[in-house]
Structure formats: structure tokens, C-alpha cells
N, C-alpha and C positions, 0 to 999 in steps of 0.2 A: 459289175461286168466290165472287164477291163478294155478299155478302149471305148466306152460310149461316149457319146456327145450328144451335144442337144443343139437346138434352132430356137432361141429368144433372146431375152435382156441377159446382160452377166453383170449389172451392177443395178445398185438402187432397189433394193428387194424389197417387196411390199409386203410379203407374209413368206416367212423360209421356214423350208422345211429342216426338221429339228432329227426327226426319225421315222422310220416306217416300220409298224408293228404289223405279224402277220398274228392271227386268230384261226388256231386247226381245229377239227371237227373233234367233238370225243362223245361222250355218253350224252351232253348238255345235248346237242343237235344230230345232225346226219349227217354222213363218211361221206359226201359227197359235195361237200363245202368247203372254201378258204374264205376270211373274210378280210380286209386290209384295212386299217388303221395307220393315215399319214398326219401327222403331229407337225404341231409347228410354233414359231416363237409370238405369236397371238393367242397361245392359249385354245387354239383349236381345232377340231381333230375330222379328217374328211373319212367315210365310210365308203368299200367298195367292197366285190362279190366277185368270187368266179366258183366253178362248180364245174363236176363230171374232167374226163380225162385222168390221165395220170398222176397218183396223189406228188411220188419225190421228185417229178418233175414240176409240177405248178409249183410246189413250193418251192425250189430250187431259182426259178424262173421270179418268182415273186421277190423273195431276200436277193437276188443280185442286181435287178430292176431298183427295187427299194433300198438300196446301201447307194446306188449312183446317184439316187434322190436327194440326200443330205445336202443341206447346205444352200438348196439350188431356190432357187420362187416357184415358189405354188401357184402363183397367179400366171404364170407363161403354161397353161394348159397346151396350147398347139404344138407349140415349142420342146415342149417335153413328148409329146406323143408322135411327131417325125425325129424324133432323137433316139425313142423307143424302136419307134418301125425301120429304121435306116440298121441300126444298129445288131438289130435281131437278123435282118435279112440277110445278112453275109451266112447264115447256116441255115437256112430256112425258118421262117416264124408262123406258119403255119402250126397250131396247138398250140403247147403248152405255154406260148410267148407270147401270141395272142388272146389267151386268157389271161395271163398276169398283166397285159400291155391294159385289158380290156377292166378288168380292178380299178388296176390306177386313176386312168383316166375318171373313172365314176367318182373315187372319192375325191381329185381336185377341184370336178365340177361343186361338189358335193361344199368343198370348202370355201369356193370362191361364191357360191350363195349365201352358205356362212356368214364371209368378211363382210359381202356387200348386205345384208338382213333381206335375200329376195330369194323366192324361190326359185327353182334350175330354170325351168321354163323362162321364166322373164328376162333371164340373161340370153336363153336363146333367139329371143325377140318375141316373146309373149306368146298367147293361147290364138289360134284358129277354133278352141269348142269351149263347151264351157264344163265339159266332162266327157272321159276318154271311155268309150262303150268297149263290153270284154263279153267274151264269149265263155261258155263253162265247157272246160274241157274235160272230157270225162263226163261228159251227163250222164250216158246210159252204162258206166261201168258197173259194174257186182250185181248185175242184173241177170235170170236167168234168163236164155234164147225163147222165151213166152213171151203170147203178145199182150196180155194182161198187166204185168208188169211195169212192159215197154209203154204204153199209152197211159198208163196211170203217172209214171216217170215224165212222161211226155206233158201232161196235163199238170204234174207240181212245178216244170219247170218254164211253162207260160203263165203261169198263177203267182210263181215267183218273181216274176220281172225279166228273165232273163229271154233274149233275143236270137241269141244261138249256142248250138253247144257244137263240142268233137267228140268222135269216138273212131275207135278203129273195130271196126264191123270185123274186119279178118281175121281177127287177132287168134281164132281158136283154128286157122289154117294155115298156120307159118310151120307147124312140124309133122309131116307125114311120120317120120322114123326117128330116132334120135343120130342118125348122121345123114337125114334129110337136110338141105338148106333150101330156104324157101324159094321159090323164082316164078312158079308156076300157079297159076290156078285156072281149076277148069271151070266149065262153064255151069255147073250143079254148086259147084261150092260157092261163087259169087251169088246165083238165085238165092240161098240159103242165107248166105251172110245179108243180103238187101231187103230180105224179108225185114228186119228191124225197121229200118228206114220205111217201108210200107204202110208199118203200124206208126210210126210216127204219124205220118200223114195223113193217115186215117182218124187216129184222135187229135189234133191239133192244125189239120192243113197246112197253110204256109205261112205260121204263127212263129214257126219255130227255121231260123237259117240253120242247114246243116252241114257241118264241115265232117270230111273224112282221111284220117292218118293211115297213111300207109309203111310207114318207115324205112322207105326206100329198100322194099322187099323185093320187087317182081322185076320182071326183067322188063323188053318193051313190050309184047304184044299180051302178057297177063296184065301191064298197067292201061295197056290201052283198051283191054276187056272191061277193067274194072271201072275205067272215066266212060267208056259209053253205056254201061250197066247202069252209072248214078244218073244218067241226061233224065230218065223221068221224074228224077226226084227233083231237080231242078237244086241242087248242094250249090252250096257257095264255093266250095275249093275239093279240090281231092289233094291232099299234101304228102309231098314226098312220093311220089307213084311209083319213082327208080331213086337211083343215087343222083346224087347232084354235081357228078363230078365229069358229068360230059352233056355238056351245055346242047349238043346237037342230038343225042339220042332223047332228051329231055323235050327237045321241041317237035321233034316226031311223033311223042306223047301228046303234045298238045293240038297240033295241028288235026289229031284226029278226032278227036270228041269237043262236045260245047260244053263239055265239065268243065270250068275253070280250075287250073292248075297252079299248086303253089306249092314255092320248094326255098330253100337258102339255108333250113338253121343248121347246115352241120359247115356252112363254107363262114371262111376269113376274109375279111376285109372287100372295099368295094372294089377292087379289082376282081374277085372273081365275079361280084354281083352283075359287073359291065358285061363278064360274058354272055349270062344268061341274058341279060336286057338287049343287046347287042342280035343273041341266038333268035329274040321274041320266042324262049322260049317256056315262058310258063308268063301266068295272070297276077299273081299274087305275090310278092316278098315277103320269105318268113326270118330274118335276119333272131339273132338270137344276140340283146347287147352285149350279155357277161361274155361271150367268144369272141365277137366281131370287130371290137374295137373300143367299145363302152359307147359314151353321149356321144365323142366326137367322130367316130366313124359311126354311128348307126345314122345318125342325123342326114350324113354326108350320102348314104345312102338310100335313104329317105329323097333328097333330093334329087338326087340323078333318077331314082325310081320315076319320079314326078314327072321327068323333062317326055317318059314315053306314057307318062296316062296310067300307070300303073301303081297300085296300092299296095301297103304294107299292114302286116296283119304277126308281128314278131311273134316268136317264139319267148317264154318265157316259164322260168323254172325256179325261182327263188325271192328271197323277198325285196332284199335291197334293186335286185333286178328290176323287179316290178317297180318299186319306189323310182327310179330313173327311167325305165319306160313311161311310166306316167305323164312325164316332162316330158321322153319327147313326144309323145305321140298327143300330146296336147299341143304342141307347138308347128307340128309338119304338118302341110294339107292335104294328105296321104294316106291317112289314118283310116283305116277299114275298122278293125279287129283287134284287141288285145288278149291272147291265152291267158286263162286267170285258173290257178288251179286250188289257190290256198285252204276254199273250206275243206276240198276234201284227202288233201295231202297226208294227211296222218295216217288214215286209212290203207295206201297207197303202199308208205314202209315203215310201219309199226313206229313210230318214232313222233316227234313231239310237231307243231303244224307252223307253221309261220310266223304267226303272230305271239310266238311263245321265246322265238328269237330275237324281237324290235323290240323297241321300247312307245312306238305308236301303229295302232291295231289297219291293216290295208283291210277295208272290207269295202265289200262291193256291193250297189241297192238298184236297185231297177236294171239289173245289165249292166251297170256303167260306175267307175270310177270317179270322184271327183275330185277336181284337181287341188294340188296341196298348197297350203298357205304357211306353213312354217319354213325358215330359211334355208337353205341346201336342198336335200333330197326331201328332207323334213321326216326320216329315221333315224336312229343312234341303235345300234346293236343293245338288247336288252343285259340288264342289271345279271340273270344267271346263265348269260352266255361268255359274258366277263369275266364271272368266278371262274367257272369251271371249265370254259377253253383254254387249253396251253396257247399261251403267246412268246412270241419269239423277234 
């Protein structure tokens, strides 16, 4: 990208960057991946992730980002990421810029664990837990609207360990017509859809925390039906009830029900996070790293979330993702919630699961995460995602 610059050291380099390889999606994984690969004259190679969005734009974004990398140090992390963000802002960096912004950043974290033999976390200044608790998102998916089912599901997933799940209850009322769009729902369809959550309750009581995705479908007064609709369940969040792109209609939402609210994974950077924290308008941060910024801006907002009492609970959708979630939400004292989706991802898009792309298996036991002890993120993209992904 012509004209970048960066904010750090320009001499005495401690580990330089040699090249920056992109890895695209093909038959190996799912069309909804880029992974990055930054190489350097140590002989060592940092791993990052972005996903969703626009494919020839991420990648586009990604090879002009990673050509102005050559040559530079890997260890000026901050340095490089206000050189990125400055840089991109002169045409707006909201998307496809801040997913490639949000790569990068992972795998120099990634590397400077490497260099140093520690994992991410301790560079951020070490663990607040001693294991990062995740919620199964999707518990009650391919289930049919029976309550038999439902409480049997309910009862393998307190048997399992696990502490809480998501699901989006609505999902079978976002299309009245096929040039319906969704905004509304009446007051029988919400009954309907909550009947699930009853049966929960019914087999399980308050064994099971219950999160509910909305995908920022309804307008204000169907979100604000649908958060005073969940008050008896007593849920831990209702996510995304509108769009996230007007911080004041979003607190409107909030201020009317004692559902707590939680929204962030489709916005960039902590600037817009301030709004919403600023709005008080929602309970919960759902920041998403591979968009947001990667380590160093999710952290960043992790922090500011903190200064109002407010918890984070990210979004998360891939595997190296998760691997650098782990770090930081081991390290913030912020930490509510991790989406954990990997066992049942295959299912999901006919396609291969997580752990078939790393080369060390993310599994999850009792609910919860434990934190990683191998250097970096402590993944390497696996042996046939190398063969067989085109790199460039």
C-alpha cells in the first residue's frame, strides 16, 4: 500500500519480517477463511485468521498490508497496528481493512510468543483465571420445536459440563414471504418461539445460563418485546436485538427490559465500542477479534469496557480465532463468556470441523477452556491445510 507508514523502531531489528504468505480457502477447508502466514529471518512463522466479508477484497487488503511488512520488525506490534489503522483511515477501514489489520496483528502476537518461548497471555501480563469458561452456542440447534427433545438436550448439556448455551429461538420467523424482511414480530410468535426456553427450565432450572441471538433483525419495539418476553427466563443476554449501528436506538432497547443486552460483533474498532459504552447502551460486549482489531485492539477494549463495570463475552467463529481469544480473555478481568462453536461446526456447513485445520486439537471439558502452555498462540495451521490451500 503505497504511502504507509508505521509508529516504532527503524533500526536494530530483533526478528524481521522476511515475507507474508496468504493461505485461501479451497476444497481443504471452508470459503469463508483467509489465513496469514508472516515469516521471518528467525526461522519463524506467526499464524493469523480473518473470515466472512468480502473474499477479493480481504485478500486484496491482506497482500498490500503484507508486502509493506517486509523488511520491517515484527516485534514493534503497536507500531505496526497505528501504521495499519492511520494508514487505512484515509479511505475508510471499516471491513475489509480491518480484517486484514485484525490477521496481522494475531500472528505477530503469535510470533513474539514464539521468539520469547511464552505463551500470548503472559506477554499480556499473565492470567486473571486459570481457565477461560465458553458457552455452546447452538445447543438446541436441529432440534425439532418438541419439548421432549428440548429437555432431553437440556439435560445431555448439564450432564456435559457445560454452563450455558445460545440459540436463536426466532430463527423459524425472520421470513413471512420470500420478499418479507424481517423487523417485526407479534406477540403469538414470540410465545411460540419462548415455549423452548420454558422447557428448558422445566428440565434443568437454572443449571443451564441462557443466551439468545437475534441477529440484529427487529426493529425497536419487536426487540424490546422480545427482552421483556425472556425477563422470566431470567437469560443472560439477548444479543444483537437491533443493529449496532445506532448506539441510541440500542439503548432504548435496553433501558426497557431487565434482559441484559449484548451487541458489538459486527462493529470495528474501540471507537465505535466507546459509543455504545458512552450510550450505556447495552450489558455485554460481543467484540469479534478476527474483525475488530486482533490481540491488540480487542484487549484495548476489554479494558475501557472494564472502566464502566461491563463484561465481555466475544464473538467468535474460527479456530486460530479462538486460539488468541483464549489469551486474551484469560488475561482481562472482564471475562464473562466465550462462544465456542467447534464440536458442532461441521454439521453447521457440510465441511470439515476445526480441529481438522490446526495442527493442536481446541477442545473444551467442563464448560471451560484451559489455558495454553505452548509458545505463541500455541496452533500452527495443520499438515493438509498446507498441501492443499493455494498460498500466495
Amino acid at each position: 500500500m503505497e504511502g504507509l507508514f508505521f509508529f516504532g523502531s527503524d533500526g536494530g531489528h530483533t526478528v524481521k519480517i522476511t515475507a507474508v504468505e496468504i493461505v485461501e480457502p479451497d476444497e481443504a477447508n471452508v470459503g469463508n477463511y483467509y489465513w496469514v502466514l508472516i515469516h521471518t529471518d528467525a526461522g519463524l512463522t506467526g499464524l493469523g485468521e480473518t473470515y466472512h466479508g468480502f473474499r477479493g477484497a480481504a485478500k486484496a487488503c491482506l497482500r498490500a498490508f503484507g508486502d509493506s511488512l517486509v523488511g520491517g520488525n515484527a516485534d514493534d506490534i503497536e507500531g505496526i497496528y497505528q501504521g495499519l489503522f492511520r494508514a487505512s483511515s484515509y479511505h475508510g477501514h471499516d471491513g475489509a481493512e480491518f480484517r486484514a489489520m485484525s490477521a496481522i496483528d494475531v500472528a505477530l502476537w503469535d510470533l513474539k510468543g514464539q521468539a520469547l518461548g511464552v505463551p500470548v497471555y503472559q506477554l499480556l501480563g499473565g492470567a486473571c483465571r486459570d481457565c477461560v469458561p465458553v458457552y455452546y452456542s447452538g445447543g438446541l440447534d436441529g432440534l425439532p420445536h418438541e419439548r421432549t427433545p428440548i429437555m432431553e438436550r437440556a439435560h445431555w448439556l448439564v450432564e456435559n459440563g457445560w454452563g450455558a448455551f445460545k440459540k436463536d429461538i426466532f430463527q423459524g420467523m425472520k421470513r413471512r414471504s420470500p420478499t418479507a424482511l424481517p423487523s417485526y414480530l407479534s406477540a403469538a410468535e414470540i410465545r411460540t418461539a419462548t415455549d423452548e426456553l420454558r422447557w428448558v427450565r422445566e428440565a434443568v432450572g437454572e443449571q443451564l445460563e441462557i443466551c439468545i441471538d437475534c441477529h440484529a433483525l427487529w426493529d425497536v419495539p419487536s426487540a424490546v418485546k422480545c427482552a421483556q418476553a425472556l425477563e422470566e427466563f431470567n437469560v443472560m443476554f439477548i444479543e444483537e436485538p437491533i443493529g449496532p449501528d445506532n448506539a441510541a436506538a440500542m439503548a432504548k432497547v435496553a433501558r426497557a427490559t431487565r434482559t441484559p443486552v449484548c451487541t458489538g460483533e459486527r462493529l470495528f474498532g474501540r471507537f465505535r465500542f466507546r459509543e455504545l459504552l458512552e450510550a450505556h447502551a447495552c450489558d455485554v460486549l460481543m467484540p469479534d477479534l478476527a474483525w475488530t482489531g486482533g490481540i491488540s485492539e480487542t484487549r484495548k477494549i476489554a479494558y475501557m469496557a472494564e472502566t464502566y463495570y461491563v463484561p465481555i463475552a466475544p464473538h467468535n467463529y474460527g479456530p486460530v480465532t479462538c486460539a488468541a481469544l483464549t489469551h486474551v480473555m484469560a488475561h482481562v478481568p472482564n471475562t464473562r463468556y466465550l462462544e465456542f462453536t467447534a464440536d458442532h461446526y461441521q454439521r453447521w456447513n457440510q465441511g470439515p470441523g476445526w480441529n481438522t485445520w490446526i495442527d493442536h486439537p481446541i477442545v473444551a471439558s467442563q464448560g471451560a477452556l484451559p489455558l495454553p502452555t505452548r509458545p505463541g498462540l500455541g496452533v500452527a495451521l495443520s499438515d493438509r491445510v498446507l498441501r492443499h490451500g493455494p498460498r500466495s
